[in-house]
C-alpha positions in Angstrom: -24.9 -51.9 129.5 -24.8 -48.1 129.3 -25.5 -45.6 132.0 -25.6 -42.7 129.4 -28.8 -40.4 129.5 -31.4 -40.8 127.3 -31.5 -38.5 124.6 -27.5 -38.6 123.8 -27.9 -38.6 120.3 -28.8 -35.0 120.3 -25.0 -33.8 121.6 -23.2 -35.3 119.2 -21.4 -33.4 116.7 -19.0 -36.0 115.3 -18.2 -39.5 115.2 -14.5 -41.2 114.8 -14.6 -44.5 113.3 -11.0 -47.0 113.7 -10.5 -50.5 112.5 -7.2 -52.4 111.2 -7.6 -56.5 109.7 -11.3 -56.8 108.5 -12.4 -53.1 108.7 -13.3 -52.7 105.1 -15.7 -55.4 105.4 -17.1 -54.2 108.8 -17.7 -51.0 107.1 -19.7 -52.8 104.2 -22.2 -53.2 106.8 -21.9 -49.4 108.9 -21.5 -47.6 106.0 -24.4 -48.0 103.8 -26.8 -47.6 107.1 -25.5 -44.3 108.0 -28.9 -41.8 107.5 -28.3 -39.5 105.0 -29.8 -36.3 107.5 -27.1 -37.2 109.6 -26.3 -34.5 111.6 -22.8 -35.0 112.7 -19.5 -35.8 110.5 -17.7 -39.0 110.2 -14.0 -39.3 110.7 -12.3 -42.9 110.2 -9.1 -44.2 109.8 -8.6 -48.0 108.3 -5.3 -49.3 108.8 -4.0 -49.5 104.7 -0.9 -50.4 102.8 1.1 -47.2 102.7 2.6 -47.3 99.2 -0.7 -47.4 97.6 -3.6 -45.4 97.0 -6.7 -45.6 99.0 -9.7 -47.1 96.7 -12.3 -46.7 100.0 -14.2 -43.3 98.8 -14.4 -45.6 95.4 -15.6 -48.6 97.7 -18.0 -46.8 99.3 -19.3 -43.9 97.0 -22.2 -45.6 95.2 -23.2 -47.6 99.1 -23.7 -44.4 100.9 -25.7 -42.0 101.6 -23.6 -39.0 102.6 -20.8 -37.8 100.7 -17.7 -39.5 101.0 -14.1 -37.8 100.5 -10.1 -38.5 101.2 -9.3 -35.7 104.1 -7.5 -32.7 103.0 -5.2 -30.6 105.1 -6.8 -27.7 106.6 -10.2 -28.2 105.6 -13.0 -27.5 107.7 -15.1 -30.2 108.9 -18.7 -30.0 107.5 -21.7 -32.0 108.9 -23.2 -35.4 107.2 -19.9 -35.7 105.1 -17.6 -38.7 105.6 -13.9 -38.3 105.9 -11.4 -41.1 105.5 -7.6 -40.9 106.4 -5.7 -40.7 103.2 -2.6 -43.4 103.1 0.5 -42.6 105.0 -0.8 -39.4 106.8 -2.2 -39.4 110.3 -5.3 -37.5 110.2 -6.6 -34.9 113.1 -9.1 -32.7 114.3 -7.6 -29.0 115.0 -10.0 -25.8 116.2 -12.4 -24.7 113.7 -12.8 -27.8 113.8 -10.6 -28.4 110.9 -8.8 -31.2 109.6 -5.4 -31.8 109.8 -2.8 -34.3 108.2 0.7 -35.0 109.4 3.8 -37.1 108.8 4.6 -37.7 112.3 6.0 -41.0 113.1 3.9 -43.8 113.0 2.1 -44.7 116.2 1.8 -48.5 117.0 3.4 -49.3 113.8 0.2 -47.2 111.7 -0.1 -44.0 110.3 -2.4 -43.2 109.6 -3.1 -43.8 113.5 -6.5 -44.5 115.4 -5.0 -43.3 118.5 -3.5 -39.9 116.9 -7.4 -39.4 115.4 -9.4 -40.4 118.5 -7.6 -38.6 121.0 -7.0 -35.2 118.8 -11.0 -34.9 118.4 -12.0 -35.9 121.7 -9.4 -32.8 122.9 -12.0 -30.8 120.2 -15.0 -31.9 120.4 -15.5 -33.7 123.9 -19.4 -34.6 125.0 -19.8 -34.4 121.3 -18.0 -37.3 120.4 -18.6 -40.6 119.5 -15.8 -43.0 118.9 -16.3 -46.8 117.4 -13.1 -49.3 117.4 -13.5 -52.2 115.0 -11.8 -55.3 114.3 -8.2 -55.3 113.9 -4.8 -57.0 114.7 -3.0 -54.8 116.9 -3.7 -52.4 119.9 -3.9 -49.1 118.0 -7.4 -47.1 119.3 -7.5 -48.5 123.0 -5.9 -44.9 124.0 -7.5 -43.5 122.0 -11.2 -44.5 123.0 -10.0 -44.1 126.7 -9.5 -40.6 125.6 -12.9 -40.0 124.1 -14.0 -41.4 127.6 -12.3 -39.5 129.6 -13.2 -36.3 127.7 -16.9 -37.0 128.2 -17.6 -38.6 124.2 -19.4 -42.0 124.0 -17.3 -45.5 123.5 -18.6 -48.0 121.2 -16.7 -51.5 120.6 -17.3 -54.3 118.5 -17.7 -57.1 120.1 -14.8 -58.9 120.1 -16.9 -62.4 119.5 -18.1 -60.9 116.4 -14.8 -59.5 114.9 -12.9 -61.0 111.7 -10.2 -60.2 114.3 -10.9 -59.4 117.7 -7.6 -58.4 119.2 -7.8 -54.7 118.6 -11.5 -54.3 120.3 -10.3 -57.1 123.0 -7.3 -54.6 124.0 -10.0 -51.4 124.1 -11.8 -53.4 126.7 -9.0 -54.4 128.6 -8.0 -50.7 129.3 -11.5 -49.3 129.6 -15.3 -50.6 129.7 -17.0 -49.4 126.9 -20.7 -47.4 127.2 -21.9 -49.9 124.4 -20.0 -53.6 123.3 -22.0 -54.8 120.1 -22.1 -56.7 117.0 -21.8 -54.6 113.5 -25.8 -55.0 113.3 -25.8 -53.4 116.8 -23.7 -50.5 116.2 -25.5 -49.7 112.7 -28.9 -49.5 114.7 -27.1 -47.2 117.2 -25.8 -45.1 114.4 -29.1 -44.8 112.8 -30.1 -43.1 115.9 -28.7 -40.4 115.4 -30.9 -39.1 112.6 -34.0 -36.9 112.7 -32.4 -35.6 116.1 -34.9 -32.1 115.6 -34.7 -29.3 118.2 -32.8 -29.8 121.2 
């Protein structure tokens, strides 16, 4: 499915995780599999009503691994620590790399935005980028996964046959192939590759 090199796992510094209509759920099943000497940090933006607080780091807290925490602006972005876009607030990657929140409009009717995170870290981090797109109801992450592709980073999608809703991994695929199309069991095997990486 993939022509990437063996041994990718070692370049990657970061991973950005989207997902809109059944995301939550879909990272019931990443989220607890994540290894917790993880080497790279996790970004991810889930598509949430934007009058209320966001309950995921609660969610998630005790079914993890690696600390979780709502992204701050300015922050810099630490390794084996989990990052999720706070309500209303599209959430970045600037040099450092460092986080970084804004009120810009929203993009494909979301902020936070999947396309605003994805294509501001694959600008910073490049080769050492992977990007997942989950399920979800509208087309918000297709760019942004094309970016990640484009600046070198590695694509993952689910597979749209295994989504609660597969439009918004359908819509990534129609605008670029993907280096690897797979169920959530799939892509939480290909995550816990990435541990125990050692000396490059």
């Amino acid at each position: 499915m993939t022509t990437l090199a063996p041994g990718w796992q070692a370049r990657i510094s970061a991973v950005v995780i989207g997902g809109s209509a059944g995301c939550v759920d879909a990272l019931a099943t990443l989220l607890p599999r994540l290894p917790h000497d993880l080497g790279a940090a996790v970004l991810a933006v889930v598509h949430l009503p934007r009058e209320r607080p966001s309950l995921l780091v609660d969610i998630f807290r005790e079914r993890s691994a690696l600390p979780l925490c709502e992204a701050q602006d300015k922050e810099p972005i630490a390794p084996g620590t989990v990052y999720f876009a706070p309500p209303d607030y599209h959430l970045l990657v600037d040099e450092g790399p460092r986080l970084a929140l804004s009120i810009d409009e929203p993009v494909h009717f979301s902020r936070p935005s999947i396309d605003v995170l994805f294509e501001s870290a694959a600008d910073i981090y490049g080769p050492q980028l992977l990007g997942i797109l989950l399920t979800g109801g509208n087309a918000d992450g297709a760019q942004g996964l094309q970016a990640v592709h484009r600046n070198g980073g590695v694509t993952v999608v689910q597979d749209p046959d295994d989504a609660m809703v597969r439009y918004m991994p359908a819509a990534a695929l129609q605008l670029e192939p993907a280096d690897f199309v797979l169920p959530l069991e799939g892509i939480a095997r290909l995550l816990a590759t990435l541990a125990d990486r050692g000396a490059t």
